[in-house]
N, C-alpha and C positions, 0 to 999 in steps of 0.2 A: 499706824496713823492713816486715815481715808484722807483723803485732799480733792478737789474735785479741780479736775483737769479742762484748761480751754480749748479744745482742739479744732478751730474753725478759723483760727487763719491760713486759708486754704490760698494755695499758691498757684496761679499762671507764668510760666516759663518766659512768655513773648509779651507779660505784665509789668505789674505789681502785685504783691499781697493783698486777697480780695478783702473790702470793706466790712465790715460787721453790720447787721442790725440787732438790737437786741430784744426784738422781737425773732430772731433766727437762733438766740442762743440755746444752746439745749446745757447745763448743768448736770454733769454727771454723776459727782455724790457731793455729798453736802460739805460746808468748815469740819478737816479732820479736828474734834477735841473733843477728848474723854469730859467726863463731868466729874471727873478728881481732883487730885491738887496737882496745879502747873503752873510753873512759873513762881512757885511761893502764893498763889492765889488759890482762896478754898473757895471752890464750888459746889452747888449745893447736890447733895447724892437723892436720887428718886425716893423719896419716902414715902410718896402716894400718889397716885393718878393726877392729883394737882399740881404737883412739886413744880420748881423752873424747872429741873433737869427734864424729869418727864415730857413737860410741855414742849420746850426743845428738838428733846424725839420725837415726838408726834409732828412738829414744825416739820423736820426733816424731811419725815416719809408723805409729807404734801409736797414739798418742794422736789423732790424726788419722781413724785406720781407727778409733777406740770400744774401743780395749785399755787401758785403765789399769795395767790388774795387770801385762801382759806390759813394758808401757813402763817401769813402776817396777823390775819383774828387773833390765832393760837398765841402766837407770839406775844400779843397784846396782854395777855393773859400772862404768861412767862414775866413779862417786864413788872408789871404788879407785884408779883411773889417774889422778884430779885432784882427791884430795879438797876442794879450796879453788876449784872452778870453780863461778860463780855461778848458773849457764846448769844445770848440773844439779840445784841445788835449786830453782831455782824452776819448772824443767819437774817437777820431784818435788809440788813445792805445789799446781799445775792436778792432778795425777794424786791424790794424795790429796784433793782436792776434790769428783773424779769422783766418785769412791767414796764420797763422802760422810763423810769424816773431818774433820772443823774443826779438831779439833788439833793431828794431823800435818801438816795444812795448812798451818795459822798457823806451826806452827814451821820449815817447809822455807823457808818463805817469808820467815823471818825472819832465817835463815842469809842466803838469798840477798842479801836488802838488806843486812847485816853485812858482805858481801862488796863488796857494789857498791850502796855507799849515797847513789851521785847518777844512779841509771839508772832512771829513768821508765816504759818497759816492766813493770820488775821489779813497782812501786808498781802500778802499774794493773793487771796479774794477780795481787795480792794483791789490792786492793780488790773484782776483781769474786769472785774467791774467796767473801773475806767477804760480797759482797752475796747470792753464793749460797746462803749458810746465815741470810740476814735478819741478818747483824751488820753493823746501817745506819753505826753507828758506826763504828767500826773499819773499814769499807770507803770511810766519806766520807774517812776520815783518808788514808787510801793511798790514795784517787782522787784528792785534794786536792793530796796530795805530787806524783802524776804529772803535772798541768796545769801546778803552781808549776815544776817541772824543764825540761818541755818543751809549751809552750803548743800546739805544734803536731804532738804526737803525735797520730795519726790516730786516733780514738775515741773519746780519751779526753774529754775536754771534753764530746762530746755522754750517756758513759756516766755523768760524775761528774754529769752534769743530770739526767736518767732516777735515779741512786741520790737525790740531793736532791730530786724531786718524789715520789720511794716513801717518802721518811722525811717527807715533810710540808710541806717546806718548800720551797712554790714558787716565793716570790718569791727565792729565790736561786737556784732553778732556773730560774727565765726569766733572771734575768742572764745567767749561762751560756748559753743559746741565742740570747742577743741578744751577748754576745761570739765565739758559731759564729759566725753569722751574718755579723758583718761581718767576720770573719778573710778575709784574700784564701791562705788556706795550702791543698791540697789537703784535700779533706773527703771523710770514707769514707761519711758518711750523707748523704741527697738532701736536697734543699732539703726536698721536703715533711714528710719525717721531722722537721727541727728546726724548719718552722711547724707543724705540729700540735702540737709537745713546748711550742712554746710557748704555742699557745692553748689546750690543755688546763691550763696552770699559771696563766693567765689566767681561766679558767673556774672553776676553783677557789679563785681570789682576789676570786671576782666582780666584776672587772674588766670588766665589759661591750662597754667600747668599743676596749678590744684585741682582748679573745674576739672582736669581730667581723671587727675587722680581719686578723687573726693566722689566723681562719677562712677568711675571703675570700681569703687567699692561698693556703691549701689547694686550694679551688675553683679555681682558677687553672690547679692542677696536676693535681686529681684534679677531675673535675667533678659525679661521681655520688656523692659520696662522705657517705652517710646522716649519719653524727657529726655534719659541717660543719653539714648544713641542719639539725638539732637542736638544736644549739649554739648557733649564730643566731639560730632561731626563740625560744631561751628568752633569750637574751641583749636580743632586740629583747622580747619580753614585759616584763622588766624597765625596759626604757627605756620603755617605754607607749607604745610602737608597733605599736598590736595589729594593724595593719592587714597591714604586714611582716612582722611577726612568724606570721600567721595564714598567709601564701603560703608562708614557709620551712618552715614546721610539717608544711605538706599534702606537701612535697616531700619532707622527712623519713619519712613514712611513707608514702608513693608507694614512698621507695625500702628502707626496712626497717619493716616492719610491728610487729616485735616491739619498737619500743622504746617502752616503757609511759611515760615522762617526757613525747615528745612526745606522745603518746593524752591524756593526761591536761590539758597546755593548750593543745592544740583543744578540749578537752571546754569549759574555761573559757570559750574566746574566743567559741565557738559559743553557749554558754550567754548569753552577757551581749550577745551579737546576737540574741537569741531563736531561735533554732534550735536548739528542744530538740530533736527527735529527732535531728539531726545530733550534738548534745551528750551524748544518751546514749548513740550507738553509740562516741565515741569513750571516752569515763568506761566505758563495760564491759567495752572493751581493756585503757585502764589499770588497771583491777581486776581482768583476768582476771592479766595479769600482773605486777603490784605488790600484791595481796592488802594488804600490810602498810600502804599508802598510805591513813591514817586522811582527810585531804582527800578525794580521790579519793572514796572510798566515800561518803564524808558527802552531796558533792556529788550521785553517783547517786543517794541514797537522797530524798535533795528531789527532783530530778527525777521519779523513780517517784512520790515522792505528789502533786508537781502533777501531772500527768499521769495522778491516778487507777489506778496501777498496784499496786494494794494488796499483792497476793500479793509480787509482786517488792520493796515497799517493806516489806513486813512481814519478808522474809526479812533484806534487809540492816540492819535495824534488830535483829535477833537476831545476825548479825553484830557489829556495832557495840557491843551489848550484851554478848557475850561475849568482844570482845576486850578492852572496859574489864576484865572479871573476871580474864581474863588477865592484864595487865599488872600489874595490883596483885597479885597471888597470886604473879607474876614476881618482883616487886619485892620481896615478905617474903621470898620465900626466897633471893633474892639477901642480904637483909639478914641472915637468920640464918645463911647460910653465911659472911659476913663476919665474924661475931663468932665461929662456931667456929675458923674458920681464924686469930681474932686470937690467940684463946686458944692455941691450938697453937703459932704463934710465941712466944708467952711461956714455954708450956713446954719447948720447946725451946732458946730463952735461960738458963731455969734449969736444965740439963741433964737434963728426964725426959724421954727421945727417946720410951720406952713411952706417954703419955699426950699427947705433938705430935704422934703418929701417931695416936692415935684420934681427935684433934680435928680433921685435916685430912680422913680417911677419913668422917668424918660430915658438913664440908662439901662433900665430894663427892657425899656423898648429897643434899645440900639442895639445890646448885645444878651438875646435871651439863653442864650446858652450858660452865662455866668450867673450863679447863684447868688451871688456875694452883693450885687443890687437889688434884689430882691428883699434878701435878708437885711439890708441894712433898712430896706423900708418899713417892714416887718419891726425891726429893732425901735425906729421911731415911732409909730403907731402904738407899742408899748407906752412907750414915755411921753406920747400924747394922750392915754390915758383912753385909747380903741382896741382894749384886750380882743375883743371880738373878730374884729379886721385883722389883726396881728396875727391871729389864729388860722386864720382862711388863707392868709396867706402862706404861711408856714406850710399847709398841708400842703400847698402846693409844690415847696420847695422838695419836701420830703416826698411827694411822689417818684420828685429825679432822682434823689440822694436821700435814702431813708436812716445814713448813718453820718450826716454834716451835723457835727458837734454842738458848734456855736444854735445852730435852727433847733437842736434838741432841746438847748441851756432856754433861747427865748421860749419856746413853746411851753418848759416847763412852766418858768415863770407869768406867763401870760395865763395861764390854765390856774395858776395862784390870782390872778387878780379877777378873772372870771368868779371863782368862788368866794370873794372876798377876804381872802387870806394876806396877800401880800400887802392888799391897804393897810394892815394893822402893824405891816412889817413884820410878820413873822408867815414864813411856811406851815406846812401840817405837821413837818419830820420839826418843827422847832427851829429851823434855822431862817435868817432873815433870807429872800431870794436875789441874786443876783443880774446882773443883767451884762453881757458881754459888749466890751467898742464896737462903734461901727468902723466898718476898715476900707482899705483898699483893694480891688481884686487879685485875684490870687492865680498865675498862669504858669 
């Protein structure tokens, strides 16, 4: 059976799990499913270049070659000849996904399950679907379903770990790779793939003494491989093992220079052996690339004055100084964008949509860095009936954040009322469109 595998939840050590767009996604093969009988379900066999089966294969090798649009034509075509064939909705669901539609997506997808609601394939390219548009939810739900159905579908189990360590939750994403793990079933991911997945979820539970072990098996596999000896080095720092920890550090950045976490405890371990110049040259890596590392700085900025280095102690001390001003100046206007954007909600509750748009449009002034005022204004502009506006704003959120869920869900629907579709209450895919609460900010 082919299954086509998500593999772009790519991982930062000194992160999170990077975001998705699903315009970034690349689709590697298509819903593994013969066009036999499965499941108790007859499917119809190619009998002519017309057939559904047929057209399906041809769907694939568009969606294969990077054609969504041409694959969903074909498809069109497919669904006529067999409108109740499951295999074309949900190769319909990956192609509206391409495209970047969440709710023609969700809804082909949903046909499909409706259709063939104990096939695990299906579950699992809805799930990674939703993972592509960050609906962690709704994508655990249908990875969830696919493992419970077929524990030894090939991907899946290691995909539904990668979505459960992107939503946060790693200690049931380490179970999951310690269930890979000891599966004797064929596995489409390499060994090192699911000890890293592990001790990355280990590392992040501050588990130390797996992270090291779970590491050390990486090493095994991969020998030069910078993460490992960072991971280490901070995991043995933890355990006060400075001595180990000090070897794996210098190996870390032997082999990637750029990673400021371990620059930063060399700079310590170095410091507290007296070897401050050693400890400043590493403390000014870390600050050249962690700026934000209030430690770090602090640390140089002692060093510089023992060491008599005024001018450089005097700078980072204006440093230090103005990013306290910072954060508190940060922090009011976080605060007062909270209370306009409460008020907005309120009036909006009460239904003066005219005066929850200005309240939200003035916390977007106070705090532009938060999307979540924006979108909610966005959100009203829909429901006042300025698809247009709604849209223009949107693009802009999405310029920052081209994978914020909820700004996907309004755009969809707002791009429905531009064409005249949702007035009538139904979408293009058939389903009515939705529209997401407006909320409170999210920090």
């Amino acid at each position: 059976m082919n299954t086509f595998i998500f593999r772009h939840f790519l991982f930062r050590l000194t992160g999170a799990y990077r975001n998705l767009s699903p315009r970034r996604i690349v689709w590697l093969a298509c819903l593994g499913c013969s066009l036999s009988v499965a499941h108790g379900q007859q499917h119809i066999r190619p009998s002519s270049p017309d057939s559904a089966s047929a057209l399906v294969e041809k769907a694939k090798q568009l969606v294969q070659g990077g054609d969504p649009k041409a694959a969903l034509a074909v498809l069109e075509q497919a669904e006529a000849a067999s409108p109740r064939n499951s295999d074309v909705h949900a190769l319909s669901g990956i192609c509206q996904a391409m495209l970047g539609k969440p709710l023609e997506s969700a809804a082909e997808f949903d046909q499909a399950i409706a259709l063939r609601p104990d096939y695990a394939p299906t579950y699992f390219s809805a799930g990674l679907a939703f993972a592509s548009f960050n609906d962690l939810t709704r994508a655990l739900d249908r990875l969830s379903s696919a493992v419970r159905l077929d524990p030894n579908l090939p991907g899946a189990r290691f995909n539904y770990a990668l979505v459960l360590a992107r939503a946060g939750n790693y200690a049931e994403s380490e179970k999951q790779v310690d269930l890979e793990l000891a599966s004797r079933s064929p596995k489409t991911e390499s060994s090192l793939e699911l000890w890293r997945l592990k001790a990355r979820d280990a590392y992040y539970q501050k588990e130390w003494q797996t992270t090291l072990d779970a590491y050390r098996k990486t090493l095994a596999i991969e020998p030069n491989s910078a993460e490992a000896y960072g991971a280490i080095g901070e995991a043995l720092y933890s355990l006060h093992r400075p001595r180990e920890s000090l070897a794996a550090l210098e190996k870390a950045v032997a082999l990637d220079d750029e990673d400021g976490r371990a620059h930063e405890l060399l700079g310590r371990l170095y410091q507290d052996e007296g070897r401050q110049n050693d400890a400043i040259l590493q403390l000014e890596a870390a600050h050249r690339l962690r700026p934000e590392d209030q430690e770090a700085t602090y640390r140089l900025f002692r060093l510089y004055t023992a060491t008599n280095n005024t001018a450089k102690a005097s700078r980072l001390q204006g440093e230090l100084e103005s990013s306290s001003i910072h954060r508190k100046t940060q922090s009011e206007d976080e605060a007062k964008a909270a209370m306009l954007n409460n008020a907005g909600l309120q009036f909006e509750k009460n239904g003066d949509l005219t005066k929850a748009l200005d309240q939200y449009e003035q916390a977007a002034k106070a705090d532009p860095s938060n999307i979540v005022f924006q979108r909610n204004a966005a959100l009203l502009l829909c429901k006042m009936g300025r698809p247009q506006e709604a849209i223009a704003r949107l693009h802009e959120i999405l310029a920052v954040d081209s994978d914020d869920a909820e700004s996907l869900q309004i755009l969809a629907v707002a791009q429905e009322m531009v064409n005249g579709t949702a007035a009538h209450g139904k979408s293009s895919s058939g389903s009515k469109p939705t529209l997401p609460a407006s909320s409170n900010p999210e920090r």
